[in-house]
VEXVO-815766 format. One line per field, with one value per residue (C-alpha): residue number from 1; residue in three letters; chain; x, y, z. Coordinates in steps of 0.2 Angstrom, whole numbers, plus 2048, in hexadecimal, padded with zeros to 3 digits. Layout:
<sites>
i <- NUM;...
aa <- ALA;...
ch <- A;...
c1 <- X;...
c2 <- Y;...
c3 <- Z;...
</sites>
This chain:
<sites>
i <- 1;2;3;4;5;6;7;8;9;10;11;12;13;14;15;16;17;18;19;20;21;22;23;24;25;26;27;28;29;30;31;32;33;34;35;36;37;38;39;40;41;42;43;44;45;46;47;48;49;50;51;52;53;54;55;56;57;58;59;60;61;62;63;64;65;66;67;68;69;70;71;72;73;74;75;76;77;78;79;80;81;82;83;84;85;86;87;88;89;90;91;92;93;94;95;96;97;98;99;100;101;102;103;104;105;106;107;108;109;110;111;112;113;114;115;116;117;118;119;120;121;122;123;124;125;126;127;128;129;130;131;132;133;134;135;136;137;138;139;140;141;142;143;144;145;146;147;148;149;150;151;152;153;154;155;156;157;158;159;160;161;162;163;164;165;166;167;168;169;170;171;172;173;174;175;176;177;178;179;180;181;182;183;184;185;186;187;188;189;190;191;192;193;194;195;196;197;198;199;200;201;202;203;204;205;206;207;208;209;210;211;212;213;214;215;216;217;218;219;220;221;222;223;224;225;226;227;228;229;230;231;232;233;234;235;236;237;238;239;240;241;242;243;244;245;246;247;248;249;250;251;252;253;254;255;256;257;258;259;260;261;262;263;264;265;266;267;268;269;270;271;272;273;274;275;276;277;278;279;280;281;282;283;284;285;286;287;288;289;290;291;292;293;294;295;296;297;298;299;300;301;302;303;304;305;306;307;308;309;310;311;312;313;314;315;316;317;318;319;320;321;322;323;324;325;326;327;328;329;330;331;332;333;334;335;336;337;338;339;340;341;342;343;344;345;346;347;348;349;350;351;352;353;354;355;356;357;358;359;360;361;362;363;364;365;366;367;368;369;370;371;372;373;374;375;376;377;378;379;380;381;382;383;384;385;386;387;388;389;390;391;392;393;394;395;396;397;398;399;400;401;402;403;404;405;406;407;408;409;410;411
aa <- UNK;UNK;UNK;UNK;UNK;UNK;UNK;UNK;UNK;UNK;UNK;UNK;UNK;UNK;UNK;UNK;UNK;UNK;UNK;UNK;UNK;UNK;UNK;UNK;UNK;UNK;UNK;UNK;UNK;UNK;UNK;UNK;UNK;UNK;UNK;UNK;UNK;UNK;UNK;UNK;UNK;UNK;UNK;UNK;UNK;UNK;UNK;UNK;UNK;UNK;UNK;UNK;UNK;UNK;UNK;UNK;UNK;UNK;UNK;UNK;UNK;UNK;UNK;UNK;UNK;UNK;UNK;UNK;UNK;UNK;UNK;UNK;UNK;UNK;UNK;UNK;UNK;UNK;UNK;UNK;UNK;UNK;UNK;UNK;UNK;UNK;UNK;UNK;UNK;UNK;UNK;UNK;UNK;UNK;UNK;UNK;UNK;UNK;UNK;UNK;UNK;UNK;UNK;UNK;UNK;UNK;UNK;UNK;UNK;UNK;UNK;UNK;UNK;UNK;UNK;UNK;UNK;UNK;UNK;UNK;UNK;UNK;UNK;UNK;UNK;UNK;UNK;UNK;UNK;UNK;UNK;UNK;UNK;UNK;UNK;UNK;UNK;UNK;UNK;UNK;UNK;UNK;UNK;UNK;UNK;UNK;UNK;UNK;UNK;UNK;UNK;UNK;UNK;UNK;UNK;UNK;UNK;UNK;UNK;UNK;UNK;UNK;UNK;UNK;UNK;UNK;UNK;UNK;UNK;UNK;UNK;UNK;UNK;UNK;UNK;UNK;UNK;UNK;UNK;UNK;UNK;UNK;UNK;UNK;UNK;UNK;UNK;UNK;UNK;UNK;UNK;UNK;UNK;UNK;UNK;UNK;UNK;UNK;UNK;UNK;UNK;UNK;UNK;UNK;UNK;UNK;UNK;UNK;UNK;UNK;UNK;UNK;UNK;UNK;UNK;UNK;UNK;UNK;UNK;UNK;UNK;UNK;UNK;UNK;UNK;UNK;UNK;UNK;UNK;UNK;UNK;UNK;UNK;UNK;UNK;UNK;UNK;UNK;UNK;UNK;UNK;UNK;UNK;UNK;UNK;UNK;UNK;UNK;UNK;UNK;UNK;UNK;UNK;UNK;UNK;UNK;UNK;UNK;UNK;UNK;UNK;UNK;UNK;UNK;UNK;UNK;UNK;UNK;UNK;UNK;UNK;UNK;UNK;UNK;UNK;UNK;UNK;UNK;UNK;UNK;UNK;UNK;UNK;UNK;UNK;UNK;UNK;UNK;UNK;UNK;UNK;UNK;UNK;UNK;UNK;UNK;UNK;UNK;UNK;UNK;UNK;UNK;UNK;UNK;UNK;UNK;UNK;UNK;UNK;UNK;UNK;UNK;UNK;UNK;UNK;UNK;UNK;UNK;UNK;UNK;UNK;UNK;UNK;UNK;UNK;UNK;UNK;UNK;UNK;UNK;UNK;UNK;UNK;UNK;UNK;UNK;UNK;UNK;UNK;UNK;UNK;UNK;UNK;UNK;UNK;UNK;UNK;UNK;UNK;UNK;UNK;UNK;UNK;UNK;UNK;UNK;UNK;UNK;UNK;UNK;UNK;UNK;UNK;UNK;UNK;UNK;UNK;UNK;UNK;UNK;UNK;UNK;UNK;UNK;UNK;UNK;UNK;UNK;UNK;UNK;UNK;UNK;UNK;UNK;UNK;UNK;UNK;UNK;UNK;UNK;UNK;UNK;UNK;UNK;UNK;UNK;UNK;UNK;UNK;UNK;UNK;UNK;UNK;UNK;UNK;UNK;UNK;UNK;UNK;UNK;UNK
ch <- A;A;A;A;A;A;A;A;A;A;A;A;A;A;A;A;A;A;A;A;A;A;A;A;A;A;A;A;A;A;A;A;A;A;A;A;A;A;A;A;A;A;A;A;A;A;A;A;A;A;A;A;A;A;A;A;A;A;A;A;A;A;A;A;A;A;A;A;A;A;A;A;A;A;A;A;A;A;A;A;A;A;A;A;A;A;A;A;A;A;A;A;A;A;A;A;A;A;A;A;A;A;A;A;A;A;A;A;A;A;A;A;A;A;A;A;A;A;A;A;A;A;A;A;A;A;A;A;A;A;A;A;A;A;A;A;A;A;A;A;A;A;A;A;A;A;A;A;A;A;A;A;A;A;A;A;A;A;A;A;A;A;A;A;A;A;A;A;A;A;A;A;A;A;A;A;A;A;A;A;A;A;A;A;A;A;A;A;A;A;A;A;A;A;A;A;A;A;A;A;A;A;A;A;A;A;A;A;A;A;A;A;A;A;A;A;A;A;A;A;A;A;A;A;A;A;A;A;A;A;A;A;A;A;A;A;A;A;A;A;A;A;A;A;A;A;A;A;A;A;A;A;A;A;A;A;A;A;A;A;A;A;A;A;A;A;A;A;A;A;A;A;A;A;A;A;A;A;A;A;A;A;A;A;A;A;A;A;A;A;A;A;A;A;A;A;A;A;A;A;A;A;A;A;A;A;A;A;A;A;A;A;A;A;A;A;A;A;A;A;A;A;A;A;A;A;A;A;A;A;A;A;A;A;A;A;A;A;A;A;A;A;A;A;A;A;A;A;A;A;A;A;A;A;A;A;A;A;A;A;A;A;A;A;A;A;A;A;A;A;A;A;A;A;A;A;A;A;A;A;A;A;A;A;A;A;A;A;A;A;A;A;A;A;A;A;A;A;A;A;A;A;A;A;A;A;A;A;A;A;A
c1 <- 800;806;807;7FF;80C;80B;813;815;81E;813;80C;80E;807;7F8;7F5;7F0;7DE;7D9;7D8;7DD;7EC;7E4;7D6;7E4;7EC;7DD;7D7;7EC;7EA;7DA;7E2;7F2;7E6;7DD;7EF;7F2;7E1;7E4;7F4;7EF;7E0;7E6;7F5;7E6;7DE;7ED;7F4;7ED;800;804;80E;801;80C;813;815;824;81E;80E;81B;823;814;80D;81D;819;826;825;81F;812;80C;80D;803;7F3;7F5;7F2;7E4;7DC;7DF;7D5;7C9;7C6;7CA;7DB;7E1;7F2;7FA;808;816;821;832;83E;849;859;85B;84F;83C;830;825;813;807;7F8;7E8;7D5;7CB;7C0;7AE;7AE;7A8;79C;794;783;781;76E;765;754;753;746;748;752;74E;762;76D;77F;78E;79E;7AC;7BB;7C5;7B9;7B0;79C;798;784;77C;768;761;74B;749;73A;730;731;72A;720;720;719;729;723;720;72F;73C;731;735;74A;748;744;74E;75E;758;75A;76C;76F;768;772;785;781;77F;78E;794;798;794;789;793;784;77C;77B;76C;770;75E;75F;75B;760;765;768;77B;778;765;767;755;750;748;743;746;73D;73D;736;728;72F;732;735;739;742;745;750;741;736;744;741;751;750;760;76A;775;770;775;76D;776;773;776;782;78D;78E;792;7A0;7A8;7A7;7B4;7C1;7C5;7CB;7D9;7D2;7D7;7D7;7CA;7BB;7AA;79F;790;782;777;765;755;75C;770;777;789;797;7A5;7B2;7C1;7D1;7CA;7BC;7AB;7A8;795;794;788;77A;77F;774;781;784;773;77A;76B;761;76C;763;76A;75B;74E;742;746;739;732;73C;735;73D;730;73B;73E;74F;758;766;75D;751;75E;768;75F;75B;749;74D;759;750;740;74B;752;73F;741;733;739;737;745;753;762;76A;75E;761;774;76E;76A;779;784;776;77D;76A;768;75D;763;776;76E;766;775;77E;773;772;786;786;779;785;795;78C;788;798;7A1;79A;79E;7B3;7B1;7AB;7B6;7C4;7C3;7C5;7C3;7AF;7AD;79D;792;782;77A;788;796;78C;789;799;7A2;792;793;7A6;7A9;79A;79F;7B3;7AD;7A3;7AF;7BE;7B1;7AB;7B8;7C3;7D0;7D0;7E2;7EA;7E1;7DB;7C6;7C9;7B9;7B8;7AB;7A8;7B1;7A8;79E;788;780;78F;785;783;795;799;78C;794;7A3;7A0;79D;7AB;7B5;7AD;7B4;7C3;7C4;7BD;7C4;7C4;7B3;7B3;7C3
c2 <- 800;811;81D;82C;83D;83E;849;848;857;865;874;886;895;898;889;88B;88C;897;886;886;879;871;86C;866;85D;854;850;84A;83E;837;835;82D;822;81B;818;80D;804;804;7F8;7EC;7E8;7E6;7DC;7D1;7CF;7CA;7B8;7AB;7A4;7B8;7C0;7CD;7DD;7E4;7F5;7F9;7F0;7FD;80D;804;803;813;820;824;823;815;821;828;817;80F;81C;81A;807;80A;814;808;7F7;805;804;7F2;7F5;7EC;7DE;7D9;7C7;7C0;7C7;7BC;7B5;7C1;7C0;7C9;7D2;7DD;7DF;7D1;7D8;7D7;7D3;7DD;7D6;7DC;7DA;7CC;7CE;7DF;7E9;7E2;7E4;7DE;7D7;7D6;7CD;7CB;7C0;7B7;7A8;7AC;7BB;7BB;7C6;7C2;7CC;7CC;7D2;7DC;7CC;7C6;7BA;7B4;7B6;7B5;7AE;7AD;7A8;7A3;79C;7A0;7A3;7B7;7B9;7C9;7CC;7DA;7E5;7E9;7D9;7D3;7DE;7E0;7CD;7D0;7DE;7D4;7C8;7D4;7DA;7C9;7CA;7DA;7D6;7C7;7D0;7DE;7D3;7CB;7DC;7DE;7F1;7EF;7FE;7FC;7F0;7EF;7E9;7DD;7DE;7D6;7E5;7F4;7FE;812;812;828;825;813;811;7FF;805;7F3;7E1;7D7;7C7;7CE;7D9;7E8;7FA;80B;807;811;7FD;804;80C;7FB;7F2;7F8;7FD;80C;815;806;80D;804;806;7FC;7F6;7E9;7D4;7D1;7E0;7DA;7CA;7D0;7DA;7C9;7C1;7CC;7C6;7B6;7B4;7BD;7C9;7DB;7DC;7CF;7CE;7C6;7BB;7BA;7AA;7A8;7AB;7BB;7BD;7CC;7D2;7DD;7E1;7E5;7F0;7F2;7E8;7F7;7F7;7FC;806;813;821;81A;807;801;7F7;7E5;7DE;7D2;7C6;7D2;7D1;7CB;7B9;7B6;7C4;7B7;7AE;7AD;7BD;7C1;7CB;7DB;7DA;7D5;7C8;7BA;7C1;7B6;7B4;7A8;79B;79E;7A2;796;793;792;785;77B;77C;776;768;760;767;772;783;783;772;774;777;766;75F;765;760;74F;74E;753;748;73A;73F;741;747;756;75C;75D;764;774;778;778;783;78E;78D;792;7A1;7A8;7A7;7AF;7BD;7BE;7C1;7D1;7D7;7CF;7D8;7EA;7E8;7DE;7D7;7C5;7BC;7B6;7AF;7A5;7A6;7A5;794;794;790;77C;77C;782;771;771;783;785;77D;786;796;795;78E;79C;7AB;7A2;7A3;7B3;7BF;7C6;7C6;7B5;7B1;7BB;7BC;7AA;7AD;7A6;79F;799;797;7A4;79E;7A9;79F;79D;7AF;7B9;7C7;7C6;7C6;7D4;7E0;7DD;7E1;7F0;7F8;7F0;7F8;809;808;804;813;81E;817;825;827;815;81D
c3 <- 800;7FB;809;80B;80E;81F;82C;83F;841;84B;842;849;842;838;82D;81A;817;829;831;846;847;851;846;83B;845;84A;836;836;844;83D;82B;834;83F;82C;827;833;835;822;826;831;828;817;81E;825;815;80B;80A;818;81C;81F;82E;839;838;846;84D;841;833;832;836;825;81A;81F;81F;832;840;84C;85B;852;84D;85D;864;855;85A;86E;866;859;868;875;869;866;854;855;85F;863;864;870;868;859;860;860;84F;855;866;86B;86F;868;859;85F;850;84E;846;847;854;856;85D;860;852;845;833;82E;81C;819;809;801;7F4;7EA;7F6;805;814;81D;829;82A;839;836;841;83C;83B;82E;837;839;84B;846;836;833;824;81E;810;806;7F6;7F4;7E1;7E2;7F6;7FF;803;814;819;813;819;829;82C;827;832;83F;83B;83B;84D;854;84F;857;867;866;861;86C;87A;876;87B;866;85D;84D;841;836;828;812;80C;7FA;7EF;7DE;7D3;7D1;7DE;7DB;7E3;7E3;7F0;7F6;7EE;7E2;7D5;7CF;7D3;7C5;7CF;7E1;7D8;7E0;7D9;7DE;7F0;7FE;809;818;822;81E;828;83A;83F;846;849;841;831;822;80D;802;7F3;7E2;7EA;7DA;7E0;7F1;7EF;7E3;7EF;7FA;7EE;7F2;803;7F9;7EB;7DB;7CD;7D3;7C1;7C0;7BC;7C9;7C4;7CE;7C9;7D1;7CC;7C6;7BD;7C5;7C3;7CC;7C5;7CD;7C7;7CF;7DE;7DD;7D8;7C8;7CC;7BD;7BF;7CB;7CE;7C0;7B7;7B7;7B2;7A7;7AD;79E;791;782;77C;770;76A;765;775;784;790;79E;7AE;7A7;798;78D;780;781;791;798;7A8;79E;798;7A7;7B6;7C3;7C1;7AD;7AD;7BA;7AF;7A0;7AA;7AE;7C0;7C9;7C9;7DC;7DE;7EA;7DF;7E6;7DD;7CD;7D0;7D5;7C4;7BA;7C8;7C1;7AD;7AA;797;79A;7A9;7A0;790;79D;7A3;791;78A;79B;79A;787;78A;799;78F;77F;78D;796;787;781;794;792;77F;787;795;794;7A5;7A1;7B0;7B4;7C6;7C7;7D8;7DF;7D8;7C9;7D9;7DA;7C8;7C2;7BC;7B1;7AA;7A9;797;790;796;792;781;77B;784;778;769;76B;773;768;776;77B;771;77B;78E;791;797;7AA;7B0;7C2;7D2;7E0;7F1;7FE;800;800;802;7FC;7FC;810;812;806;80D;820;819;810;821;82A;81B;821;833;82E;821;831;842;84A;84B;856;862
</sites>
């Protein structure tokens, strides 16, 4: 990490700008505080098998003397926003190095989701682990908003009470819709598959004081992928009921003007093909979406997913034939995306993670076929790895992200 100029020295005088010194030597100390918070958790987020940094190894990557650091850190472990280790053996004579890492179980992020058919609240600590998980599943086609997020209101309620009794703070909560979301208002204007439009959804939840954002599923989810080993550039592939997509651009999210971008679920595969929920004719979501490909393998649309992959395990004929004209249908999509973008790496989640070894051939084939760079940037197809619900995960983290951006807010 490139370090921001920085400066310890004290100011006298009037500063530039009419400012008191004082007032700047406060927005320094807050600045130096991000750096260092900045440090230890991008150190944590790096390899598993890596070394917690030490004291001095902070004052290394951030520019600032070892006195001032060791004084942020006193700061940022008072706060419960950094703990320390027992310190490493010693490697030559001196003081032991004592590793600093984030706290665990003491400050937390909510991810929240609605979905077509799961209701689920997820916390995270600043370590990056699930202290509370609550998932309903459910049949949410054209659902009553208010009902609906009345009952994930609810249901996210039970998890406060339960962190904060812990003795936990809850920093605040994203909510993960599957439509799109204004990123400027936090408004959805639509979701096809729930029936909804138009919709403010933070007041319907119940939770009061409780800071909440709300943002598109796919997006969320993508940001999920980045704890892991990926590309810093990929596009993230959301299959449901719905295909959604986040793309994410030097290990940022790509969001254009309002956050409208990414529906590849409705980009048209076939203009004579059948009508989607959008009103129009031959998206991709009908060849490739859940409900699609369980209909084209002689499945109810409402069958558990095991069941479909029951099937294909089985070798049954129409079951594999769904899922290679699915795979074919999403590569034929995908592939206008890697032509526009150049981003060449597709990582597969939601249902696609457990159909993947089914989709993968398809999809590479079609990318080689049809993107013009393919000679010379090999498509790279693989399956999500954060696991089920990504979107739950992602949204908790978004706001962990924000503490750590801000720790002095938390001091």
């Amino acid at each position: 990490m490139t370090a921001e100029p920085t400066t310890t020295q004290r100011t006298t005088g009037a500063p530039p700008g009419g400012g008191s010194s004082a007032s700047r030597q406060h927005t320094l100390r807050e600045r130096n505080l991000r750096l260092v918070a900045r440090a230890i958790y991008d150190a944590a987020a790096g390899p598993p098998d890596a070394v917690p940094p030490s004291r001095a190894d902070v004052a290394a990557a951030t520019g600032l003397t070892r006195a001032t650091v060791s004084t942020l850190v006193d700061h940022l472990v008072a706060a419960r926003l950094v703990a320390e280790l027992p310190p490493a053996a010693a490697q030559r004579a001196g003081r032991p190095a004592v590793p600093l890492v984030p706290a665990a179980r003491t400050v937390v992020g909510l991810g929240l989701e609605v979905n077509v058919d799961h209701l689920g609240v997820r916390a995270l600590d600043l370590s990056g682990q699930t202290v509370a998980d609550a998932v309903e599943q459910g049949t949410f086609h054209d659902s009553e908003p208010a009902t609906l997020l009345g009952r994930l209101g609810a249901l996210a309620a039970g998890v406060v009470d339960a962190v904060e009794g812990e003795g936990m703070r809850v920093a605040g909560a994203r909510l993960a819709l599957p439509g799109l979301v204004d990123a400027r208002t936090g408004e959805l204007e639509v979701a096809p598959n729930l029936g909804w439009s138009s919709l403010d959804p933070v007041p319907l939840l119940g939770l009061g004081d409780l800071p909440v954002r709300v943002a598109n599923e796919a997006k969320l989810a993508a940001l999920a992928e980045l704890a892991g080993e990926v590309p810093d550039s990929f596009l993230y592939v959301s299959g449901d009921v719905g295909i959604g997509a986040g793309i994410v651009v030097d290990r940022g999210l790509f969001l254009a003007e309002r956050g409208w971008n990414g529906e590849v679920g409705h980009v048209v595969v076939d203009p004579a093909g059948p009508r989607c929920t959008c009103g129009a004719h031959g998206c991709l979501e009908q060849y490739a979406g859940k409900e699609a490909v369980l209909r084209a393998a002689g499945l109810p649309v409402d069958a558990p997913l095991r069941a479909l992959v029951a099937t294909l395990e089985a070798d049954d004929d129409g079951a594999r034939d769904a899922l290679h004209r699915a795979g074919r249908a999403l590569g034929s999509a995908l592939a206008d995306f890697v032509n526009l973008t150049g981003v060449s790496t597709v990582v597969l989640g939601g249902v696609y993670v457990e159909l993947e070894p089914w989709l993968h051939d398809d999809v590479t084939a079609v990318l080689r076929e049809r993107v013009l760079a393919a000679p010379f940037a090999e498509p790279d197809v693989r399956a999500a790895r954060a696991g089920q619900h990504a979107a739950l995960s992602g949204g908790a983290r978004e706001v962990l992200r924000e503490v750590v951006a801000d720790p002095a807010a938390w001091g």
